[in-house]
C-alpha positions as CSV (number, residue, x, y, z in Angstrom):
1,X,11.3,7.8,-1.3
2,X,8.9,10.9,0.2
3,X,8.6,12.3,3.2
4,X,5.6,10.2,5.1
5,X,3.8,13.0,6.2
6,X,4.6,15.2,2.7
7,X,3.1,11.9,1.0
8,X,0.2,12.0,3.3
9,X,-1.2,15.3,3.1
10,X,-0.9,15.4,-0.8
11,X,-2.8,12.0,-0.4
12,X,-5.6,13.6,1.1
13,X,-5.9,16.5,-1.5
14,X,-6.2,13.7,-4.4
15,X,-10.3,13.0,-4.9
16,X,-9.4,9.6,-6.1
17,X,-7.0,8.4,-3.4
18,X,-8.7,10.0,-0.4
19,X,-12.1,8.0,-1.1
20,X,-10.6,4.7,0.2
21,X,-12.2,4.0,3.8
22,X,-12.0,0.2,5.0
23,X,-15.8,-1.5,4.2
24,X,-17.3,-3.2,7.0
25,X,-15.5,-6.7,5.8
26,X,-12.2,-5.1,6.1
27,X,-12.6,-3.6,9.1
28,X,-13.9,-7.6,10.6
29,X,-10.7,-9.1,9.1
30,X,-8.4,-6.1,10.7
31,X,-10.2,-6.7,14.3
32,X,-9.8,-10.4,14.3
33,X,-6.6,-10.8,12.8
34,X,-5.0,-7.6,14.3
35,X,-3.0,-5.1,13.0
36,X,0.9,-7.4,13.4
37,X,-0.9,-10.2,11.2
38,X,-2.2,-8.0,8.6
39,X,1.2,-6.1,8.3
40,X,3.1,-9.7,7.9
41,X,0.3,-10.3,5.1
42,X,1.4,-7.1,4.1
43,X,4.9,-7.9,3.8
44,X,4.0,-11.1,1.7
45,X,2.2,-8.9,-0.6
46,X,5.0,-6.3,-1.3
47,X,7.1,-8.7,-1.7
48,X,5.4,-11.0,-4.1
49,X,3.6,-8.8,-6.1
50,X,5.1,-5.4,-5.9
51,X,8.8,-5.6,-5.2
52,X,10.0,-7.3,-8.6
53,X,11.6,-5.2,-10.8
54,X,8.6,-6.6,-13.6
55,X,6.3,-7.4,-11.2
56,X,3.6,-10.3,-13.2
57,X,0.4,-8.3,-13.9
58,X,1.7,-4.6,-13.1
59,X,-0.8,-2.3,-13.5
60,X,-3.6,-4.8,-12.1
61,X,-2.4,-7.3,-9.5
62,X,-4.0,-5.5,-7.0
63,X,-7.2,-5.7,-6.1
64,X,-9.5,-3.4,-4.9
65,X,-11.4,-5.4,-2.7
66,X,-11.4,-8.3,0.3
67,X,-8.1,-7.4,2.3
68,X,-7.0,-4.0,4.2
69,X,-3.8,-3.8,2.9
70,X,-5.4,-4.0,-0.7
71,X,-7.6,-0.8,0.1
72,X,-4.2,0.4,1.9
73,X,-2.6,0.1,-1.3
74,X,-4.7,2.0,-3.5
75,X,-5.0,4.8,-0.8
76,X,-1.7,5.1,-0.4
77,X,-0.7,4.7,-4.2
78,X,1.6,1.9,-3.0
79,X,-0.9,-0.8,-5.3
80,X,2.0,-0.4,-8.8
81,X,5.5,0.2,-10.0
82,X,3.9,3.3,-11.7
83,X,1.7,4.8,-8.7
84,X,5.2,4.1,-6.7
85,X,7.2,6.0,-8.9
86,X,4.4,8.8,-9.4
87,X,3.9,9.5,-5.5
88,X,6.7,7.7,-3.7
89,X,9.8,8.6,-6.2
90,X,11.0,5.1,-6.3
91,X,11.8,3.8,-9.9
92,X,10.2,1.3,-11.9
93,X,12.0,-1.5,-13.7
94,X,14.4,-1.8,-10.7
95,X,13.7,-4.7,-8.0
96,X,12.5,-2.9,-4.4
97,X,15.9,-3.3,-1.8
98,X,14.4,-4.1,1.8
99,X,14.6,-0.5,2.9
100,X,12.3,0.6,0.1
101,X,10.0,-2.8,0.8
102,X,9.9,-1.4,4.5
103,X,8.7,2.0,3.6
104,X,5.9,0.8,1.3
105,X,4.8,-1.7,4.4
106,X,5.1,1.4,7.2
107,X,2.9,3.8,4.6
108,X,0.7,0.7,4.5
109,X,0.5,0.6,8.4
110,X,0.5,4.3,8.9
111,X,-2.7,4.5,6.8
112,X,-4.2,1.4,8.2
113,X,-3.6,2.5,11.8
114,X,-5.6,6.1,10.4
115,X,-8.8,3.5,9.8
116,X,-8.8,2.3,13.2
């Protein structure tokens, strides 16, 4: 795993990854819900769809649309195994242990908390 603010700052240099801003739907769903519910959703979606060692889909099972922590994900190449091991040094074909599930969810809320 990277160094948070390491990660961050070579986030912001990428053209592609430092496009992603929340749209104004996004933004709604992050007011009303609040920041805790949309880090629990989160924390569902790591570990559903990102934490298996062959996660269903990889490569495309995440959108880029309708939820923060989907925008989150592509900003913070945390959206596939490949982009994980690419910019976050953390293996493919291996299933995510909890400690590497809670650093994908606290880059997820650092950049999240950066839209607010």
């Amino acid at each position: 795993m990277r160094d948070t603010d390491d990660l961050f700052a070579h986030l912001q240099r990428s053209r592609f990854r430092s496009r992603f801003r929340l749209g104004a739907r996004e933004t709604a769903y992050l007011e009303q819900r609040g920041l805790d519910t949309v880090i629990e959703h989160a924390d569902r979606f790591i570990a559903e769809r990102l934490a298996p060692a062959q996660p269903k889909n990889d490569g495309r099972q995440t959108p880029m649309r309708n939820h923060p922590v989907f925008i989150a994900q592509h900003a913070t190449a945390t959206c596939c195994r490949s982009c994980l091991e690419k910019w976050h040094c953390i293996p493919q074909g291996v299933e995510l242990d909890d400690t590497e599930q809670s650093y994908v969810v606290g880059v997820i809320r650092r950049w999240l908390e950066s839209q607010q």
